[in-house]
PyMOL Python script that loads the backbone (N, CA, C, O; Angstrom):
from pymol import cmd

cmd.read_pdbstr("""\
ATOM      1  N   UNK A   1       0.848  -1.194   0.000  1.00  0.00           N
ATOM      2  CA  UNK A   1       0.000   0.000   0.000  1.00  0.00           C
ATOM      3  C   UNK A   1       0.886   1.247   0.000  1.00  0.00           C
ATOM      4  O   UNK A   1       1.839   1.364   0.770  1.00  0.00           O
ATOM      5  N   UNK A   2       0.556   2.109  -0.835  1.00  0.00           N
ATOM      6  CA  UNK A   2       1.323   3.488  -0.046  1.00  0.00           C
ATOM      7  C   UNK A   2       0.626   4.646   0.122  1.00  0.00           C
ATOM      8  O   UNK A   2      -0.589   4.796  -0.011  1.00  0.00           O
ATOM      9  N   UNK A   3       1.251   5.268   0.349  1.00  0.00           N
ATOM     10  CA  UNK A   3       1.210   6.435   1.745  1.00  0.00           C
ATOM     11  C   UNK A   3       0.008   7.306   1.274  1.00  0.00           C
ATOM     12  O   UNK A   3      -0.441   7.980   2.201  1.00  0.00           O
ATOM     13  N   UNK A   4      -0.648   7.479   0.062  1.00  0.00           N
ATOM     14  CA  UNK A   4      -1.576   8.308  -0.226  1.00  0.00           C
ATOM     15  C   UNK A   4      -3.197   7.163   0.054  1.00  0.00           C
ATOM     16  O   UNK A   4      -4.312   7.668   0.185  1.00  0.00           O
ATOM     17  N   UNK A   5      -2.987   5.875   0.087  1.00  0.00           N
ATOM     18  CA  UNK A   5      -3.965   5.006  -0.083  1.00  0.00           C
ATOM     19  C   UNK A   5      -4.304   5.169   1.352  1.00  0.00           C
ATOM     20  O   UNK A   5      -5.374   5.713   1.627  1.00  0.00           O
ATOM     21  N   UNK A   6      -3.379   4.690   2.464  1.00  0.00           N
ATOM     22  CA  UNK A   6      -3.116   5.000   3.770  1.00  0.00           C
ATOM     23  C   UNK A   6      -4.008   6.396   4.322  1.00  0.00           C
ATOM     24  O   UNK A   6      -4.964   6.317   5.093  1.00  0.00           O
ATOM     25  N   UNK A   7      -3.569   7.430   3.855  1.00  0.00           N
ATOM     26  CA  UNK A   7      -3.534   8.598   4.321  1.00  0.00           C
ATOM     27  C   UNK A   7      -5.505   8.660   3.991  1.00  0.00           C
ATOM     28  O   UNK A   7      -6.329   9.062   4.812  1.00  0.00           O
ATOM     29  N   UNK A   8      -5.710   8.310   3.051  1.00  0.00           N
ATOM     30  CA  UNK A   8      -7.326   8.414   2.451  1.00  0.00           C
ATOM     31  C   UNK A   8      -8.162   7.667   3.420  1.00  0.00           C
ATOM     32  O   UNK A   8      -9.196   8.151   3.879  1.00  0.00           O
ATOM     33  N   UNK A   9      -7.760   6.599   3.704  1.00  0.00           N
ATOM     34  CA  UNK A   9      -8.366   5.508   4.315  1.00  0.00           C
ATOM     35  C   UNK A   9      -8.439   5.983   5.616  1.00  0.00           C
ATOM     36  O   UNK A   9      -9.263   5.467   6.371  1.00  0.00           O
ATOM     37  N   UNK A  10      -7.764   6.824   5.986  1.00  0.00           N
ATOM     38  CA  UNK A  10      -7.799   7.514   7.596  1.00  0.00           C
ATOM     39  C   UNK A  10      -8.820   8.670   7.390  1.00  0.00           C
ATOM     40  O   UNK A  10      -9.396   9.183   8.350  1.00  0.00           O
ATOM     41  N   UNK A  11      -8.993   9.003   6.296  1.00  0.00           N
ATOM     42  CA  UNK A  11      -9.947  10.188   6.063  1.00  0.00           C
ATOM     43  C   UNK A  11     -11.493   9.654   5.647  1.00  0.00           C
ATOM     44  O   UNK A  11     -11.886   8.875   4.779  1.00  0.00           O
ATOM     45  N   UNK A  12     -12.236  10.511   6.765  1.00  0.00           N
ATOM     46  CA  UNK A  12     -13.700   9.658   6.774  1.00  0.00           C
ATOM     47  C   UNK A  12     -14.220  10.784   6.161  1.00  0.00           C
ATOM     48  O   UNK A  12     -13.622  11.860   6.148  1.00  0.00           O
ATOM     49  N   UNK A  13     -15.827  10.505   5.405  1.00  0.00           N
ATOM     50  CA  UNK A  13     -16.612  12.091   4.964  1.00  0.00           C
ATOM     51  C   UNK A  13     -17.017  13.048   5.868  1.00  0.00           C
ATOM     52  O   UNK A  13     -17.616  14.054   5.489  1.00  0.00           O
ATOM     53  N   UNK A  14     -16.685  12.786   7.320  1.00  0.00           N
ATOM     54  CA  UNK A  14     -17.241  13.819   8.116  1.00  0.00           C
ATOM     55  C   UNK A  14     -16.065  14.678   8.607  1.00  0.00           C
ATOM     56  O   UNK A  14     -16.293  15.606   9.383  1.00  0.00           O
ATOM     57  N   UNK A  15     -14.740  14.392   8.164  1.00  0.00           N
ATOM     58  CA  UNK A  15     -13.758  14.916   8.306  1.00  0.00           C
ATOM     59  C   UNK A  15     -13.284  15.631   7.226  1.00  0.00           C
ATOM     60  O   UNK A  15     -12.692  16.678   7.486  1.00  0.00           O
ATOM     61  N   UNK A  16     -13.423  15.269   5.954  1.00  0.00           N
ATOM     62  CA  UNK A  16     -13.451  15.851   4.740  1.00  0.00           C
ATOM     63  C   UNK A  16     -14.489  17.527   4.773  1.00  0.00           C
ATOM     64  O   UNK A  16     -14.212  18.663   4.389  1.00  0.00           O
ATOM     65  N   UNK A  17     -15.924  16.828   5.534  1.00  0.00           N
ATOM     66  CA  UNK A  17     -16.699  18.194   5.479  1.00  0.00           C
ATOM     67  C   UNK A  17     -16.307  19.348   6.501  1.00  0.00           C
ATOM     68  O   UNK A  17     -16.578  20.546   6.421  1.00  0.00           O
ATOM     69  N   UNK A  18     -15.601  18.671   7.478  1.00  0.00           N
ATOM     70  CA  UNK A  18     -14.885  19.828   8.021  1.00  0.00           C
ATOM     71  C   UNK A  18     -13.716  20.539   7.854  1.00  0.00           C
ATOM     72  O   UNK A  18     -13.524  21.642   8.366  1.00  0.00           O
ATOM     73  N   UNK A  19     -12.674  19.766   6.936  1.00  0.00           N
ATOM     74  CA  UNK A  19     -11.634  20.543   6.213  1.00  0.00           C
ATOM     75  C   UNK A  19     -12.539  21.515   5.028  1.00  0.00           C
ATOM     76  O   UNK A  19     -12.003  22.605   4.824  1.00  0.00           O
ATOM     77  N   UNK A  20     -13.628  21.300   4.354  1.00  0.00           N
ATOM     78  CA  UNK A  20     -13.836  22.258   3.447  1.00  0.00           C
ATOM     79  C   UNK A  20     -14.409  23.247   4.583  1.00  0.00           C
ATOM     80  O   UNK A  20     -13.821  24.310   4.785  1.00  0.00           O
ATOM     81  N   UNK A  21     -15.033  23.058   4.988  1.00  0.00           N
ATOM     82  CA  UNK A  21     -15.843  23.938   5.920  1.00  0.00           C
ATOM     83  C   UNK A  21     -14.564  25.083   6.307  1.00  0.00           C
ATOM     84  O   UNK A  21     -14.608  26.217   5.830  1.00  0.00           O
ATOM     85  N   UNK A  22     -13.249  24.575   7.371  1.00  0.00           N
ATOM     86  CA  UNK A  22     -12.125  25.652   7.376  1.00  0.00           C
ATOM     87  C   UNK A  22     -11.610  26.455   5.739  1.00  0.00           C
ATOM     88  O   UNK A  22     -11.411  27.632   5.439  1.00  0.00           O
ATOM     89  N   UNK A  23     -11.546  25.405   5.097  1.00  0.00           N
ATOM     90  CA  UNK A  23     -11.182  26.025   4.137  1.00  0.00           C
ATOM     91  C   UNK A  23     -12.032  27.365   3.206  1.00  0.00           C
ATOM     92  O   UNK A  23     -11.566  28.177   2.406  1.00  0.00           O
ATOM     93  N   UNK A  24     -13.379  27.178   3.689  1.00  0.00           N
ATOM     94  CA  UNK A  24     -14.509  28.448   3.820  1.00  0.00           C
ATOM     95  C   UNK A  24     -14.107  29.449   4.452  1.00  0.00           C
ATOM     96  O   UNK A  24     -13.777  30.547   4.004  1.00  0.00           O
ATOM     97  N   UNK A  25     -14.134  28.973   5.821  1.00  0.00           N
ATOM     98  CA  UNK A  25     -14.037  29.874   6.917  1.00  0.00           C
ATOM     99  C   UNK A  25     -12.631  30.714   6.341  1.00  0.00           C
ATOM    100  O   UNK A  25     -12.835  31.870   5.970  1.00  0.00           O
ATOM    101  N   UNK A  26     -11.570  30.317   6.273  1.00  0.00           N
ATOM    102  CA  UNK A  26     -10.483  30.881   6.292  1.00  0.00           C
ATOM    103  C   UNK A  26     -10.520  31.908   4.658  1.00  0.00           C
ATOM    104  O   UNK A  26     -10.329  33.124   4.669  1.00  0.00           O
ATOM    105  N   UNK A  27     -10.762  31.219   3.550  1.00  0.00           N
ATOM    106  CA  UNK A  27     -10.898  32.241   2.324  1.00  0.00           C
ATOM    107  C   UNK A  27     -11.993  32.937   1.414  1.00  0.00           C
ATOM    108  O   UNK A  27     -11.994  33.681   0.433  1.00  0.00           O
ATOM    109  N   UNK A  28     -12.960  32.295   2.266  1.00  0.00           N
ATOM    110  CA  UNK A  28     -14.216  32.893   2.148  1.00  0.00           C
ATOM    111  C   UNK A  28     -14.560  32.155   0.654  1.00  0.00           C
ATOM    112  O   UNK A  28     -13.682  31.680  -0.065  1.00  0.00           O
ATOM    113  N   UNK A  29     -16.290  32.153   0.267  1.00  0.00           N
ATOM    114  CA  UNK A  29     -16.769  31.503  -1.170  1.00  0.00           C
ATOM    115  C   UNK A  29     -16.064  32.627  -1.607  1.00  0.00           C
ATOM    116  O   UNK A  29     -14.904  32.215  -1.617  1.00  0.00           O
ATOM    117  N   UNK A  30     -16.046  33.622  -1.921  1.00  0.00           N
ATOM    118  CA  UNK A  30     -15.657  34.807  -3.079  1.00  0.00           C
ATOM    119  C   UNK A  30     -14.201  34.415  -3.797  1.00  0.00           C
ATOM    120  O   UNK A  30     -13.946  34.636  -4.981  1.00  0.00           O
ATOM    121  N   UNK A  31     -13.258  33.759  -2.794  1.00  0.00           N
ATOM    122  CA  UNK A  31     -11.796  33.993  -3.382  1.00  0.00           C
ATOM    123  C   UNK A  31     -11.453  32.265  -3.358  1.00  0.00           C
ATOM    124  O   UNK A  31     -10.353  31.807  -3.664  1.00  0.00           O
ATOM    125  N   UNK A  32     -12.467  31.553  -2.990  1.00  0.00           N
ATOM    126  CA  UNK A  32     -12.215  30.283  -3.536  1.00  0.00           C
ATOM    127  C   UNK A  32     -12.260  29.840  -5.196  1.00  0.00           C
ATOM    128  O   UNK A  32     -11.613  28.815  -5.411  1.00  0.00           O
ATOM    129  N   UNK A  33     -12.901  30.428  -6.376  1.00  0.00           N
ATOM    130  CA  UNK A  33     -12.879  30.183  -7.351  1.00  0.00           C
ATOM    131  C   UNK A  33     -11.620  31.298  -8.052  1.00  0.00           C
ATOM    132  O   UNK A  33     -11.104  31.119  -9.155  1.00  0.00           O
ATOM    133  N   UNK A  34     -11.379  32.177  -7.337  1.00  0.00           N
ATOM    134  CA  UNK A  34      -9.766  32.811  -8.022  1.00  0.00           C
ATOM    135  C   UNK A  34      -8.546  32.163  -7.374  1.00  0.00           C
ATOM    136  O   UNK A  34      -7.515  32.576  -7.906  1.00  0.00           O
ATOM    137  N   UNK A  35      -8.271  31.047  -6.137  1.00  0.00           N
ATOM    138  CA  UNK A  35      -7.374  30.388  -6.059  1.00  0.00           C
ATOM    139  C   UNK A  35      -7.169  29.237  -6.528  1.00  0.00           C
ATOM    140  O   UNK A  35      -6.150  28.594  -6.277  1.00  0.00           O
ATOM    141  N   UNK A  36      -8.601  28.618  -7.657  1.00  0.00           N
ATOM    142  CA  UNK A  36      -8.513  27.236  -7.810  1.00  0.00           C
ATOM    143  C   UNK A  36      -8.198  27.621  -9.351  1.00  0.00           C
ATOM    144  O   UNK A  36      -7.780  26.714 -10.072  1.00  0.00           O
ATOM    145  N   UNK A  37      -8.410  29.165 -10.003  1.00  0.00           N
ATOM    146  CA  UNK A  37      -8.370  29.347 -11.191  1.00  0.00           C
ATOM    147  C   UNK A  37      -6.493  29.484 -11.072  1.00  0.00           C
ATOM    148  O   UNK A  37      -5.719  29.095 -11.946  1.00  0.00           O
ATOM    149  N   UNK A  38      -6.237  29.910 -10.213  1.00  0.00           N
ATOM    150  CA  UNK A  38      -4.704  30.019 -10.521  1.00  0.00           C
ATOM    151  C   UNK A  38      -3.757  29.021 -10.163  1.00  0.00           C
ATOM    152  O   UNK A  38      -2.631  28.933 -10.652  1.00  0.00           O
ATOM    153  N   UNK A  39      -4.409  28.011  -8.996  1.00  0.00           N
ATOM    154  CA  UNK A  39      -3.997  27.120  -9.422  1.00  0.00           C
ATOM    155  C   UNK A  39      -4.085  25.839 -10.779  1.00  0.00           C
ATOM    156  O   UNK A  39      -3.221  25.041 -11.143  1.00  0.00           O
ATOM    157  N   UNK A  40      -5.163  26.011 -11.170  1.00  0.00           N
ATOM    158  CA  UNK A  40      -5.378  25.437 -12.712  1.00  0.00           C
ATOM    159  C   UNK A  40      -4.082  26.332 -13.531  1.00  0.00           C
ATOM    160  O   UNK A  40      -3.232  25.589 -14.021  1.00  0.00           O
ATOM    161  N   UNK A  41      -3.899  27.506 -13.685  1.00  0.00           N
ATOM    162  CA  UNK A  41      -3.121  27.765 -14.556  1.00  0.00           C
ATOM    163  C   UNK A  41      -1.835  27.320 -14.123  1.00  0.00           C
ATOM    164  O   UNK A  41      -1.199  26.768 -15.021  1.00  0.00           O
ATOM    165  N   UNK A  42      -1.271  27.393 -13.034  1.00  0.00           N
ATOM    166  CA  UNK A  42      -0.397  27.098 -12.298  1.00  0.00           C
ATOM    167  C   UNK A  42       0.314  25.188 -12.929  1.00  0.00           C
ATOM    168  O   UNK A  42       1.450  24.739 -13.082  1.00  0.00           O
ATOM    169  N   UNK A  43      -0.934  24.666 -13.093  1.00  0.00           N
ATOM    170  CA  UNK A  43      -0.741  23.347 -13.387  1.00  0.00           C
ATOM    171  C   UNK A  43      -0.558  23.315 -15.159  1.00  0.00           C
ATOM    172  O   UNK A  43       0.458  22.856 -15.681  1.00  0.00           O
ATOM    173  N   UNK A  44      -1.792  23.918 -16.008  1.00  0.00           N
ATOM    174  CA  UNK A  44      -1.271  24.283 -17.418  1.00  0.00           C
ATOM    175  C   UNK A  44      -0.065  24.570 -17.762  1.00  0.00           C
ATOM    176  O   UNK A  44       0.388  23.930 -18.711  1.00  0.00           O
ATOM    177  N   UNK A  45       0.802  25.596 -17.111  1.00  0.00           N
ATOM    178  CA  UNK A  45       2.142  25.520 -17.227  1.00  0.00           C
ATOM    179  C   UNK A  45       2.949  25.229 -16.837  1.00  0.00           C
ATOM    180  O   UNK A  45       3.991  25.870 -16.973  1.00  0.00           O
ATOM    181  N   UNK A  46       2.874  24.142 -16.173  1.00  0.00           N
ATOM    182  CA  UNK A  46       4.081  23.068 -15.759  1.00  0.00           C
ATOM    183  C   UNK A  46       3.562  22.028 -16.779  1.00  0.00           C
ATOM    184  O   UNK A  46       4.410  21.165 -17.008  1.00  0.00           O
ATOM    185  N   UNK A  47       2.587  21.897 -17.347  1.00  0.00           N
ATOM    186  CA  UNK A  47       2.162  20.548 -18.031  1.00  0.00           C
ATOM    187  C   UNK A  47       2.847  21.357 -19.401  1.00  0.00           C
ATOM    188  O   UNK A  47       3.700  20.630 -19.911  1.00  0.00           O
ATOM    189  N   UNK A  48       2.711  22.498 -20.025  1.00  0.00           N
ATOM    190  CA  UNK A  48       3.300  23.040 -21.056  1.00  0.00           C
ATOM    191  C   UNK A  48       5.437  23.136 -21.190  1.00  0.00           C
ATOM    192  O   UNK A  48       6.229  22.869 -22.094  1.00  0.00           O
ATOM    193  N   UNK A  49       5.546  23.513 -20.148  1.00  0.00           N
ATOM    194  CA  UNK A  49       6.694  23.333 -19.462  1.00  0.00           C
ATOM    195  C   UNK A  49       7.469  21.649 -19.606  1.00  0.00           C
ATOM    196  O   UNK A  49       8.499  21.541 -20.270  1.00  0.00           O
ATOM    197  N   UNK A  50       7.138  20.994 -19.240  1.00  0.00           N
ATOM    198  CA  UNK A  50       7.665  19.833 -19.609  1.00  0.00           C
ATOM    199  C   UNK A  50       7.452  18.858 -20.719  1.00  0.00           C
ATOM    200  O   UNK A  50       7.968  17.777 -21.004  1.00  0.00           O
ATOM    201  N   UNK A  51       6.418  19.681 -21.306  1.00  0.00           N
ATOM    202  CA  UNK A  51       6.044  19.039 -22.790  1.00  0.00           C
ATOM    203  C   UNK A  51       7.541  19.744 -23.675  1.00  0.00           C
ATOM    204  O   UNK A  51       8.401  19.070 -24.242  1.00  0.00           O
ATOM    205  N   UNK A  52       7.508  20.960 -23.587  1.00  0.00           N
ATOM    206  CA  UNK A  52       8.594  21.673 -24.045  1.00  0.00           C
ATOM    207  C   UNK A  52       9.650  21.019 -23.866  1.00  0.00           C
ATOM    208  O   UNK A  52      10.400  20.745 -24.803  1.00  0.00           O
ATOM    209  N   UNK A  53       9.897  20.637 -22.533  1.00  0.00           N
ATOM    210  CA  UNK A  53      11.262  19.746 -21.890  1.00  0.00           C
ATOM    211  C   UNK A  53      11.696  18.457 -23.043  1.00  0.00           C
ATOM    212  O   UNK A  53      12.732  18.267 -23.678  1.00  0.00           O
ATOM    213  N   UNK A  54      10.344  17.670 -22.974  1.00  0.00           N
ATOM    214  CA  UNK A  54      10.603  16.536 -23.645  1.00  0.00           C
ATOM    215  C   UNK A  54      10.864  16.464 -25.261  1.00  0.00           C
ATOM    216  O   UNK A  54      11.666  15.772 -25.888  1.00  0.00           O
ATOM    217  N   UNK A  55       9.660  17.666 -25.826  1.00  0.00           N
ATOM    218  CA  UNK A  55      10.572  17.975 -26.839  1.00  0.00           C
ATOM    219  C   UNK A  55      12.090  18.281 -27.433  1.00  0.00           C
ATOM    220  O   UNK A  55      12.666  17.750 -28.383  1.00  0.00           O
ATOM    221  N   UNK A  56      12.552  19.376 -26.492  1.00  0.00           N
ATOM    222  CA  UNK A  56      13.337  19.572 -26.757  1.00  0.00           C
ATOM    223  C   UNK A  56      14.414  18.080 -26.578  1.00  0.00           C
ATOM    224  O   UNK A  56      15.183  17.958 -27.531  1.00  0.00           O
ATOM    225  N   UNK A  57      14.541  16.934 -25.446  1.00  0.00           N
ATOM    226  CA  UNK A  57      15.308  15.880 -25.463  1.00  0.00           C
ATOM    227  C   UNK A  57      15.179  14.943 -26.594  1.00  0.00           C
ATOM    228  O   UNK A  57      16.002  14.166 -27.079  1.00  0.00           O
ATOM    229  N   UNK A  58      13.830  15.223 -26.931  1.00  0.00           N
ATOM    230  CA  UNK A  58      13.801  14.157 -28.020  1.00  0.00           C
ATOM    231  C   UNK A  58      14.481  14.846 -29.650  1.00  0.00           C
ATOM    232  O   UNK A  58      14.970  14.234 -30.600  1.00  0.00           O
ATOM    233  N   UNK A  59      14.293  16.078 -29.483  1.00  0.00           N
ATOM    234  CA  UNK A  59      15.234  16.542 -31.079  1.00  0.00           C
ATOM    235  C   UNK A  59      16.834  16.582 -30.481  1.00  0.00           C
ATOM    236  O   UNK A  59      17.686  16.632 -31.368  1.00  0.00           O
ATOM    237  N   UNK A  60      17.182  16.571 -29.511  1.00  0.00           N
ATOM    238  CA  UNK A  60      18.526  16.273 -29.103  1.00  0.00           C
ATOM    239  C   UNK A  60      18.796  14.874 -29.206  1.00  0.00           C
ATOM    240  O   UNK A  60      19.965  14.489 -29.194  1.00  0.00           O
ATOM    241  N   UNK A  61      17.964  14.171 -29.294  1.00  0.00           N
ATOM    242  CA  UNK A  61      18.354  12.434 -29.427  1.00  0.00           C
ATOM    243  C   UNK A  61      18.563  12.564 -30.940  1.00  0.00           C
ATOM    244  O   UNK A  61      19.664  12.340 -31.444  1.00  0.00           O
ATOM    245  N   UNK A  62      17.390  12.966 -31.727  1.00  0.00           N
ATOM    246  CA  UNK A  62      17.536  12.783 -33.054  1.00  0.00           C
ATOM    247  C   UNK A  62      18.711  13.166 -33.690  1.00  0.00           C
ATOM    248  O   UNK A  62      19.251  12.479 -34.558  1.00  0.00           O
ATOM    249  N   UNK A  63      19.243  14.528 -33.183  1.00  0.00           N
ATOM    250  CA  UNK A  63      20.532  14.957 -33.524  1.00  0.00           C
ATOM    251  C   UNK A  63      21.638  14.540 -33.699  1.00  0.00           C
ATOM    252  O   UNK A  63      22.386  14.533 -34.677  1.00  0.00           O
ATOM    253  N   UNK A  64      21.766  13.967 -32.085  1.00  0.00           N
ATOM    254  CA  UNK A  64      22.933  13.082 -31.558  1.00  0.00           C
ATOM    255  C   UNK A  64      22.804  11.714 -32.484  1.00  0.00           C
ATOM    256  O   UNK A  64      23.841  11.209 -32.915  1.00  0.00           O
ATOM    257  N   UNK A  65      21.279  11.011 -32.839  1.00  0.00           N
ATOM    258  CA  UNK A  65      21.965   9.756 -33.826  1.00  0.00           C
ATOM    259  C   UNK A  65      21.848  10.254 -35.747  1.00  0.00           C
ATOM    260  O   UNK A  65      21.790   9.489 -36.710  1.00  0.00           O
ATOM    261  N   UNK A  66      21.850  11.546 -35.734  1.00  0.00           N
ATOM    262  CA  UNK A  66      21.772  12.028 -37.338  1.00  0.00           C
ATOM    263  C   UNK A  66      23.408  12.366 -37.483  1.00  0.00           C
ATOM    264  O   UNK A  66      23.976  12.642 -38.540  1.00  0.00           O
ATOM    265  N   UNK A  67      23.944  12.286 -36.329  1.00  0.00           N
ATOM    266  CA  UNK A  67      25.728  13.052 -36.257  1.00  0.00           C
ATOM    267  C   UNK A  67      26.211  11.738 -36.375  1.00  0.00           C
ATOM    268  O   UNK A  67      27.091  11.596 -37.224  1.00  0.00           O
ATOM    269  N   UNK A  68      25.793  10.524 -35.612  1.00  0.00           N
ATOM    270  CA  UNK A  68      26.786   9.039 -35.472  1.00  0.00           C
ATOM    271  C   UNK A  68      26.661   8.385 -36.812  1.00  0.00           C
ATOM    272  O   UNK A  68      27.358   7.458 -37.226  1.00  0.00           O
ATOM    273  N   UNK A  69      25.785   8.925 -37.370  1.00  0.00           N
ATOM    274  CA  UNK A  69      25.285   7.824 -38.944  1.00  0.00           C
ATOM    275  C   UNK A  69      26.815   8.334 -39.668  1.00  0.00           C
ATOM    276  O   UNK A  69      27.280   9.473 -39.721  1.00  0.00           O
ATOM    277  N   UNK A  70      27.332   7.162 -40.140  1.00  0.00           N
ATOM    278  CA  UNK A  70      28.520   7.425 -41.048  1.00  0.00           C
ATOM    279  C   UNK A  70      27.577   7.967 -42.502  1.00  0.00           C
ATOM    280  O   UNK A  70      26.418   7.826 -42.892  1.00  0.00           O
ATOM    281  N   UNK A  71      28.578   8.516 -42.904  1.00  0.00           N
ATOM    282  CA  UNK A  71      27.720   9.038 -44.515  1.00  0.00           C
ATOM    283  C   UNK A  71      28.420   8.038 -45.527  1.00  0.00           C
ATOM    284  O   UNK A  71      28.124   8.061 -46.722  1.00  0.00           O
TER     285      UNK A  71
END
""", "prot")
cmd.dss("prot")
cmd.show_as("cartoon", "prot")
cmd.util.cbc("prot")
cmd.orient("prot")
């Protein structure tokens, strides 16, 4: 098992309704849909971000075996 399966299984729905409930209390409904919007973007560009990453390794592979090919 690991640690997130664990961690869930300790979490019942009446404990869940009281973490949202603080999580009310503390940022109020108004500024809960502008912290979940920035975290969404927040996540778009790390998902854009490492798409970029992998691109770029994979035209560096291609490179590296277009240089070893004898002509």
């Amino acid at each position: 098992m690991n640690a997130l399966h664990i961690f869930l299984g300790m979490v019942g729905p009446w404990q869940l309704i009281i973490i949202i409930a603080i999580i009310l209390l503390l940022f109020g409904g108004k500024k809960i849909p502008e912290l979940m919007k920035g975290l969404g973007t927040g996540i778009k560009e790390f998902k854009d971000a490492t798409k970029e990453e992998n691109a770029q390794q994979v035209s560096k592979k291609e490179t590296t075996k277009d240089e070893s090919k004898p002509e």
